[in-house]
C-alpha positions as CSV (number, residue, x, y, z in Angstrom):
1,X,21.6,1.4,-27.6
2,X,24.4,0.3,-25.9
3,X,26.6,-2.6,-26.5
4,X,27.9,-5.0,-23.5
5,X,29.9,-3.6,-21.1
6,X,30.6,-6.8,-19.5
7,X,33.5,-8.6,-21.6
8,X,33.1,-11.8,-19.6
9,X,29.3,-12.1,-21.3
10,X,31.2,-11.0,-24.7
11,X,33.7,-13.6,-24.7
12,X,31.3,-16.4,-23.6
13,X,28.7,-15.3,-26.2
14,X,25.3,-14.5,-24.6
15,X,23.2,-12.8,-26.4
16,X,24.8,-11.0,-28.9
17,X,24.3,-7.4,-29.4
18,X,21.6,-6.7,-32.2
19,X,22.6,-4.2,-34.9
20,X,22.1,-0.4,-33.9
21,X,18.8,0.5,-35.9
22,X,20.5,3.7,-37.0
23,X,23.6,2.4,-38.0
24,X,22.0,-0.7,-39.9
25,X,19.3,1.8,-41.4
26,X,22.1,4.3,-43.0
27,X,24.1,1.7,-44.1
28,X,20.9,-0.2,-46.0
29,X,20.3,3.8,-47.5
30,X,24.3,3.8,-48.5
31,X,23.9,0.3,-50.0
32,X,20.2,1.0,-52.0
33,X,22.2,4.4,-53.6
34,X,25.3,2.9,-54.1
35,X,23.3,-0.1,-56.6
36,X,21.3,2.5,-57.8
37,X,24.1,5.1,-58.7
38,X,25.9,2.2,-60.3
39,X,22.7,0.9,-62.1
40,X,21.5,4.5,-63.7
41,X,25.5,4.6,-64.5
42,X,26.4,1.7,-66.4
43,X,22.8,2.6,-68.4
44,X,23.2,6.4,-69.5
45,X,26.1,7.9,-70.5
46,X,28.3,7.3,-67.5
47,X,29.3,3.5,-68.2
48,X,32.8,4.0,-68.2
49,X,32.7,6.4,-64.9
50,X,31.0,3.8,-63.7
51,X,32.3,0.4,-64.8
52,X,36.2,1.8,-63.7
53,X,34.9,2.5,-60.0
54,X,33.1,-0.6,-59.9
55,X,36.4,-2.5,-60.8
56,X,38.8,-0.2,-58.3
57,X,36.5,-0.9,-55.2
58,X,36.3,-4.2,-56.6
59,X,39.9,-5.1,-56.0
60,X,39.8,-3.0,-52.5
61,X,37.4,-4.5,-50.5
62,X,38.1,-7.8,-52.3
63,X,41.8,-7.5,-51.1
64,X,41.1,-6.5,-47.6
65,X,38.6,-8.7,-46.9
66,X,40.7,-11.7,-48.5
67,X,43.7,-9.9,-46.3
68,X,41.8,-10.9,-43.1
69,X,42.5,-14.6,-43.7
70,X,45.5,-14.2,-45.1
71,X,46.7,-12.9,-42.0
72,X,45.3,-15.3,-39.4
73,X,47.1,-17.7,-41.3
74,X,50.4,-16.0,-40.6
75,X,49.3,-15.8,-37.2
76,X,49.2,-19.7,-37.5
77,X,52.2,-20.8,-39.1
78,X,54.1,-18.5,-37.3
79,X,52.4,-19.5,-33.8
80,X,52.0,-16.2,-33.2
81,X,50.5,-16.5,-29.7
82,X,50.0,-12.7,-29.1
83,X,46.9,-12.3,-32.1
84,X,44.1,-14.4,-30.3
85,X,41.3,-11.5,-30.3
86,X,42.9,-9.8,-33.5
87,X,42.7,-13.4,-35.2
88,X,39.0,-13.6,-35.3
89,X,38.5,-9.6,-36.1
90,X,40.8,-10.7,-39.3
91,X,38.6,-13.7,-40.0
92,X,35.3,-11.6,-39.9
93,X,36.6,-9.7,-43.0
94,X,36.2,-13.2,-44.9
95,X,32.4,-12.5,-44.6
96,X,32.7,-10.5,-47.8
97,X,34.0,-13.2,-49.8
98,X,30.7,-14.2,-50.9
99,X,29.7,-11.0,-52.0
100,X,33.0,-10.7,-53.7
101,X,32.5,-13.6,-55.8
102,X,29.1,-12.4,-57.3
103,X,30.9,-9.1,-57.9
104,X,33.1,-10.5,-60.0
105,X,31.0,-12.0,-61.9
106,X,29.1,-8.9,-63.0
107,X,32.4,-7.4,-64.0
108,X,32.0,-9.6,-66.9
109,X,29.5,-7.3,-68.4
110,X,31.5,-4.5,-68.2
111,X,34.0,-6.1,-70.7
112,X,33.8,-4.3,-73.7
113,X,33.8,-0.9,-71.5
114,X,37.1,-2.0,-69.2
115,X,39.2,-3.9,-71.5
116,X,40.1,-2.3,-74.9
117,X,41.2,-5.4,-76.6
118,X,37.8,-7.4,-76.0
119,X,36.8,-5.2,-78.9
120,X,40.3,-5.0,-80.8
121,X,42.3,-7.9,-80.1
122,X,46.0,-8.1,-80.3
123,X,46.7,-11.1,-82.7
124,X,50.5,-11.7,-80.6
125,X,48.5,-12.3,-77.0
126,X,45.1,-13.4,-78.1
127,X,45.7,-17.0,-76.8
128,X,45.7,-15.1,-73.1
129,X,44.1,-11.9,-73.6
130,X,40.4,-13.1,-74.8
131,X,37.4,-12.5,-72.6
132,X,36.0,-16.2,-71.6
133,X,39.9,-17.6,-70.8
134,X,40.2,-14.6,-68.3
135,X,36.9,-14.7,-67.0
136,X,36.7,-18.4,-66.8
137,X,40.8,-18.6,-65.0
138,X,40.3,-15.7,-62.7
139,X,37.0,-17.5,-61.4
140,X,38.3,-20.5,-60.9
141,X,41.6,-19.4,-58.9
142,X,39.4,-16.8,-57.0
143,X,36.4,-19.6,-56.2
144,X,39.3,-22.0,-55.1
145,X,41.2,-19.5,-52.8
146,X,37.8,-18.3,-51.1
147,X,36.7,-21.7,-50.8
148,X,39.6,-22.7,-48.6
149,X,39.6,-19.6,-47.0
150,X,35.9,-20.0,-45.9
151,X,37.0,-24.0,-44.4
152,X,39.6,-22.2,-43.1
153,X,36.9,-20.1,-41.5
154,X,34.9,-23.1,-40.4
155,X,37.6,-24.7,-38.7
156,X,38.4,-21.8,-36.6
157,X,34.8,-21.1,-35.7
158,X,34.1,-24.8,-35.1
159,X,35.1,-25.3,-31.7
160,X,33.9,-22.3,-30.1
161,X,30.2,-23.1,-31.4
162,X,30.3,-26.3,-29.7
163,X,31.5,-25.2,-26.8
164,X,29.0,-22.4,-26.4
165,X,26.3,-25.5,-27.3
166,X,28.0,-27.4,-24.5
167,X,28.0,-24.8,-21.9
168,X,24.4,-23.6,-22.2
169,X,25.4,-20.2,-23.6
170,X,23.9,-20.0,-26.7
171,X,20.7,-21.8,-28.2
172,X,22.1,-22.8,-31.7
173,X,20.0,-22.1,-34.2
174,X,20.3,-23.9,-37.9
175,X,23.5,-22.6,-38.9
176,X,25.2,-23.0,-35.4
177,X,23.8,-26.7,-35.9
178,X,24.8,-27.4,-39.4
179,X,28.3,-26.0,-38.5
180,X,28.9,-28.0,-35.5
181,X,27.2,-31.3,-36.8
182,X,29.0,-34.3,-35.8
183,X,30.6,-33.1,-32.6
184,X,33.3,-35.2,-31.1
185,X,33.8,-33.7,-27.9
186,X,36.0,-29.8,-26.9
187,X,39.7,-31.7,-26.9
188,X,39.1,-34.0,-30.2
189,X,37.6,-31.2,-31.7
190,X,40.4,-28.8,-30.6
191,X,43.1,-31.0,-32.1
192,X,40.6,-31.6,-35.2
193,X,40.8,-27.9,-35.9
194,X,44.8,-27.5,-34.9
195,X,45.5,-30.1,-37.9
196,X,43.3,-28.6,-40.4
197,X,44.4,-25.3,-39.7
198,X,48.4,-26.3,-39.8
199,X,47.6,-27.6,-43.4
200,X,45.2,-24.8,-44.9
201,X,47.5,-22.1,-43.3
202,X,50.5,-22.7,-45.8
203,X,47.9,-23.7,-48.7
204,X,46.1,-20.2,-48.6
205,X,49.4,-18.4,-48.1
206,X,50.8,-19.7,-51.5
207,X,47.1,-19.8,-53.6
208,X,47.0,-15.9,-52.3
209,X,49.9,-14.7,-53.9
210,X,49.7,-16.9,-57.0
211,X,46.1,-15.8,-57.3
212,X,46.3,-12.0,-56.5
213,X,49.5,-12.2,-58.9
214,X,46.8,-13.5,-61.8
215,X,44.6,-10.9,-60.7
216,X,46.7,-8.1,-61.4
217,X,48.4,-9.3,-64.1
218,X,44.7,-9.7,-65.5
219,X,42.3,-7.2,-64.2
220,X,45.0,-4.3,-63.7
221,X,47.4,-4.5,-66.0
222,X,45.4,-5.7,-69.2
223,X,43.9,-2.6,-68.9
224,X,46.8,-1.2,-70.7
225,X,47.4,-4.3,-72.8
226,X,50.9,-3.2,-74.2
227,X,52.4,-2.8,-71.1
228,X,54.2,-5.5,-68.8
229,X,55.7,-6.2,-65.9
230,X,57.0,-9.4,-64.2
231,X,56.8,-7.9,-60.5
232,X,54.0,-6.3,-60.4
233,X,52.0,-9.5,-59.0
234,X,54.1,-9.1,-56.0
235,X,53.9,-5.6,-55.7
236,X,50.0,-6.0,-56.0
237,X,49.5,-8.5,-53.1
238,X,52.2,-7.0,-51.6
239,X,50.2,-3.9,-51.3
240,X,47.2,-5.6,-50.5
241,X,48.1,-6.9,-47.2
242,X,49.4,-3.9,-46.2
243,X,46.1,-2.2,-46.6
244,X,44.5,-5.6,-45.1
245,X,46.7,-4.5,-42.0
246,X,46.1,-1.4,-41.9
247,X,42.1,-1.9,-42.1
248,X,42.5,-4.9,-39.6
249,X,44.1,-2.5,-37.0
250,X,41.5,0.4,-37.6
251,X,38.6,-2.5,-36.8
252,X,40.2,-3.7,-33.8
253,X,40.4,-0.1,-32.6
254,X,36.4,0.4,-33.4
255,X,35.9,-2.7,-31.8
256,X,37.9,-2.3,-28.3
257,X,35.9,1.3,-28.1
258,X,32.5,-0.3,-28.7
259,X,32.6,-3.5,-27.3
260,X,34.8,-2.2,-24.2
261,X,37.2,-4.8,-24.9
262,X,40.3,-3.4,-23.1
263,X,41.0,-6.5,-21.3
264,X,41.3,-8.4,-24.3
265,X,42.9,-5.8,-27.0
266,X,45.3,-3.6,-24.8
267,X,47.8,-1.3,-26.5
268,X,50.6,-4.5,-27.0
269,X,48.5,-5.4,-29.5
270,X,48.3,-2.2,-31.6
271,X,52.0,-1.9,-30.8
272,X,52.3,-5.3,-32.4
273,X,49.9,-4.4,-35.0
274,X,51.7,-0.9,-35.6
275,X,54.9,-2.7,-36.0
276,X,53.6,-4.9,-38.7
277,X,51.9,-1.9,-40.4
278,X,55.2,-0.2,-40.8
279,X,57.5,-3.4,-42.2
280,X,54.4,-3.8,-44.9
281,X,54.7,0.0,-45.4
282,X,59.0,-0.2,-45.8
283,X,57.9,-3.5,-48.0
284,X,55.5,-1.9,-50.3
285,X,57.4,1.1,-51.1
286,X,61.0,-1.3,-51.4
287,X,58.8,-3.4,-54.0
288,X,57.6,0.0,-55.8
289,X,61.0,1.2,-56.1
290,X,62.1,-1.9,-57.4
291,X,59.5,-1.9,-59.9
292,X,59.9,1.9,-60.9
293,X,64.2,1.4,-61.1
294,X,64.8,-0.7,-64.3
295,X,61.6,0.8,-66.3
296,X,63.6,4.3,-66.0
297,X,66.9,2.7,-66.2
298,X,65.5,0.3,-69.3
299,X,64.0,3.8,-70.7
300,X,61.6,1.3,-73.2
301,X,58.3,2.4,-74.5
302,X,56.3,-0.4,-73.9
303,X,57.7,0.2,-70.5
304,X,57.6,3.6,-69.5
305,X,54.3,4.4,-70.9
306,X,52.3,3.2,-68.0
307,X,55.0,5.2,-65.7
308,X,54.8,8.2,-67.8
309,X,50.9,8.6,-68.2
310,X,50.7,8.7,-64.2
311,X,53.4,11.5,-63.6
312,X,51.9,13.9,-66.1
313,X,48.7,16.2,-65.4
314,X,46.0,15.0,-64.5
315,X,47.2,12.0,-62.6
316,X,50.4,13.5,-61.0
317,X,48.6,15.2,-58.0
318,X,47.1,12.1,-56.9
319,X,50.4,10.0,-57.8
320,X,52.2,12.4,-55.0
321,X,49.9,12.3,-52.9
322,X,49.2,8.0,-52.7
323,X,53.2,8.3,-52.3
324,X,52.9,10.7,-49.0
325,X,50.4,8.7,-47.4
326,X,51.1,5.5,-47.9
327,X,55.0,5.7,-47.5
328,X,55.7,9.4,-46.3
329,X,53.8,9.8,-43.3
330,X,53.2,6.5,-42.0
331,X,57.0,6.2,-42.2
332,X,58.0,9.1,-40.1
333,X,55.0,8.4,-37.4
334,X,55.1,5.2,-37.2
335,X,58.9,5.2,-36.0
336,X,57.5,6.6,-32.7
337,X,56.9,3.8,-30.4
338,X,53.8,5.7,-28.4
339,X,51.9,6.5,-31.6
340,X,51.8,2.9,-32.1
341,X,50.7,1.8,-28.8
342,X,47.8,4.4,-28.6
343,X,44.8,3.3,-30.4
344,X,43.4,7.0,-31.6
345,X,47.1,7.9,-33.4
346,X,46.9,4.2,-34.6
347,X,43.7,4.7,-35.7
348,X,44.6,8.1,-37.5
349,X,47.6,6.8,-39.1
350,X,46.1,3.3,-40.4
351,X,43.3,5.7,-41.5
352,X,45.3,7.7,-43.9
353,X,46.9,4.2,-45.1
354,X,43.7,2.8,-46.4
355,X,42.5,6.1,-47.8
356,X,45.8,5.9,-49.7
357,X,45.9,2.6,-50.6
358,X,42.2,3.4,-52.1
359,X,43.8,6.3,-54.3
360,X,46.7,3.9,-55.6
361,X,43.8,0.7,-56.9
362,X,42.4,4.2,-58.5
363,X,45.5,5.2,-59.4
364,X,46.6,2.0,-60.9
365,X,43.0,1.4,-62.8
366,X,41.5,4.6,-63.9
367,X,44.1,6.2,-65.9
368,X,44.8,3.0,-68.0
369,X,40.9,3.5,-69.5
370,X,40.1,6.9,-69.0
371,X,41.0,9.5,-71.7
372,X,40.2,12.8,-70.8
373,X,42.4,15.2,-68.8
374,X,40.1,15.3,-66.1
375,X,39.8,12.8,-62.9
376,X,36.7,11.3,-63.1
377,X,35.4,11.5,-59.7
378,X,32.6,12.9,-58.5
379,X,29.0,11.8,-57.4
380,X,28.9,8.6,-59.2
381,X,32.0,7.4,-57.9
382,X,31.5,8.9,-54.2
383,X,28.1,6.6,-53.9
384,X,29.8,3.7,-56.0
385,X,32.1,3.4,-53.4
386,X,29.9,3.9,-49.8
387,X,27.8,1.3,-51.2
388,X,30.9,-0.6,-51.3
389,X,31.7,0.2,-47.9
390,X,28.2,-0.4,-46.7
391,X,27.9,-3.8,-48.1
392,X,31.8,-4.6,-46.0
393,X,30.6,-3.3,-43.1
394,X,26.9,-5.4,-43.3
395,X,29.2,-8.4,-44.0
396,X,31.4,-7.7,-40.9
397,X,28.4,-6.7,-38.7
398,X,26.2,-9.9,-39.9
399,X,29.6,-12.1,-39.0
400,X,29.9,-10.0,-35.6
401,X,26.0,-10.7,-35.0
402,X,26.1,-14.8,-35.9
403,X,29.8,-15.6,-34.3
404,X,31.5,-15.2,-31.7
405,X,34.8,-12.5,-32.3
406,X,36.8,-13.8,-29.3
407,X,38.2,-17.7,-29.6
408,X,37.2,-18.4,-26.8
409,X,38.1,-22.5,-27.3
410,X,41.5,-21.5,-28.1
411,X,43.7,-22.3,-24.7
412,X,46.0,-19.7,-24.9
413,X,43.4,-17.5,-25.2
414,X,41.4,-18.8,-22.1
415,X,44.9,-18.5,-20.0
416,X,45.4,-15.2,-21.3
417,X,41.3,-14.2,-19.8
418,X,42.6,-15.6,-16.3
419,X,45.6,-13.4,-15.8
């Protein structure tokens, strides 16, 4: 099937384009074997294999989907004028959320497999380090930050429901109703939105990196209960919207190509979004450095053991290799002002960023519970993951399906459509 050519339709909403029954159909297969794979795993012998990718893709797709509102909010407070389309591509990764939530909660079972001191506790941090503390503080922070990144959600989709509804261009059906209940007219509900949105912006943006700070601190680096370190909560979320970036400028390619959106994403917008995607790259790897500097200098066991146990065989491959392409490569291509304005290198360069940034959650999990001098990864992990990547992609596709992904209430946005 083809999907609409005509961007004018697109942005007012009619009709949206129903999944492609191939695409949906392989993604449904990818899901089934990834629950399967993960089931038969975490029931034979394979629990750990299993339990360790679970937790890795886990944190990824959590991160980039929780990435996607994190930066529409920067858009916000910053009044960035120049995001409209990108915005709601960002937005649509919140979809996940949901499914994020239940998947933490099934990492409680894996307890006893992921976190060695569930089963021998260290008497000095027992009053933080015992299962239903962690379990119960994580989920509160996590449901607290999805909550208000879901209003957040609502009160950017809000006003273009009701003005499809007003228009004629869409029949709402009960979701579109329930969403829009109460409607107070286009310009009261504009400047409704425009205040809620200027107080949950700065709200998320703080509750993000105090939360993704606890969530490293607590489902990365308890791993390996005797080490510590103060900044690796900012080197974590950190890291994470740089990935969120780099995934958000990858979807907005896909999207331009299928939905033939080149009047509204043109290549200013991948320059912009290639700029971005290089400071977070500089960031990141200025924030590793810092983090790597006094552990050497410090030379301490409880330190350098974490450190150590990554630059040795097995690990020391991959180590080199999350270093080329998450700071290496995107470095030196992305200083090239025509790579970053053309959406296939774009695409290609944010590509090898997210593979990478997939290797260093691996990199950062696996080897703190894993004690052979293999890497564990082969089937299992490979159909772990795609039915990770199958249920993102549903979630997306689902949001793409039910909302519209242009703002089209936003005014900026409608003078942009004129020109």
């Amino acid at each position: 099937m083809s999907l609409p050519a005509n961007h004018t339709a697109t942005m007012f909403g009619n009709a949206p384009a129903p999944f492609p029954r191939r695409l949906l159909g392989v993604l449904l297969a990818l899901l089934t074997a990834g629950v399967v794979a993960f089931a038969t795993g975490i029931a034979g012998t394979n629990s750990l294999r299993a339990w360790q990718i679970f937790l890795v893709n886990f944190l990824f797709w959590s991160g980039i989907a929780q990435a996607g509102v994190v930066f529409a909010a920067i858009l916000h407070v910053s009044n960035a004028r120049w995001g409209g389309p990108v915005k709601r591509i960002a937005e649509a990764m919140a979809s996940f959320l949901p499914v994020s939530f239940l998947l933490f909660l099934v990492l409680f079972f894996g307890r006893e497999e992921l976190f060695s001191w569930v089963s021998h506790p260290l008497p000095e941090k027992a009053a933080w380090l015992n299962a239903p503390f962690l379990f119960a503080r994580d989920g509160i922070a996590l449901l607290v930050l999805y909550g208000l990144s879901l209003l957040f959600l609502y009160y950017s989709l809000r006003p273009d429901l009701g003005l499809l509804q007003e228009r004629g261009k869409r029949s709402p059906d009960a979701l579109h109703r329930a969403l829009t209940a109460g409607w107070r007219g286009i310009e009261e509900e504009r400047r409704r939105s425009q205040r809620a949105l200027a107080t949950l912006s700065p709200i998320i943006l703080i509750l993000y990196a105090f939360v993704f700070s606890l969530i490293a601190f607590d489902l990365v680096m308890s791993l390996d209960p005797h080490w510590y370190s103060t900044l690796f909560g900012g080197y974590f979320f950190i890291g994470n919207l740089y990935l969120g970036l780099a995934a958000i400028a990858m979807v907005a390619v896909l999207t331009r190509k299928f939905l033939q959106w080149e009047a509204h994403i043109t290549p200013s917008h991948f320059h912009d979004l290639g700029k971005l995607v290089f400071a977070f790259c500089l960031l990141w790897t200025y924030l590793g450095w810092s983090h790597y500097l006094p552990i050497w200098y410090g030379n301490l066991p409880e330190e350098t053991g974490f450190l150590l146990v990554r630059a040795r065989s097995p690990w020391a491959p991959l180590a080199g290799t999350v270093l080329a392409a998450c700071f290496v490569i995107p470095f030196v291509v992305l200083l090239s002002r025509e790579v970053k304005r053309r959406a296939g290198s774009l695409f290609a360069i944010c590509a090898v960023v997210v593979v990478g940034m997939w290797l260093e959650r691996y990199l950062l999990v696996v080897p703190s519970v894993w004690s052979e001098d293999w890497v564990p990864f082969g089937g299992l992990e490979a159909l772990i993951t795609l039915g990770f990547l199958a249920a993102a992609t549903l979630c997306y596709l689902g949001f793409a399906r039910t909302f519209p992904l242009l703002p089209i209430a936003d005014l900026e946005f409608q003078k942009e459509s004129r020109k």
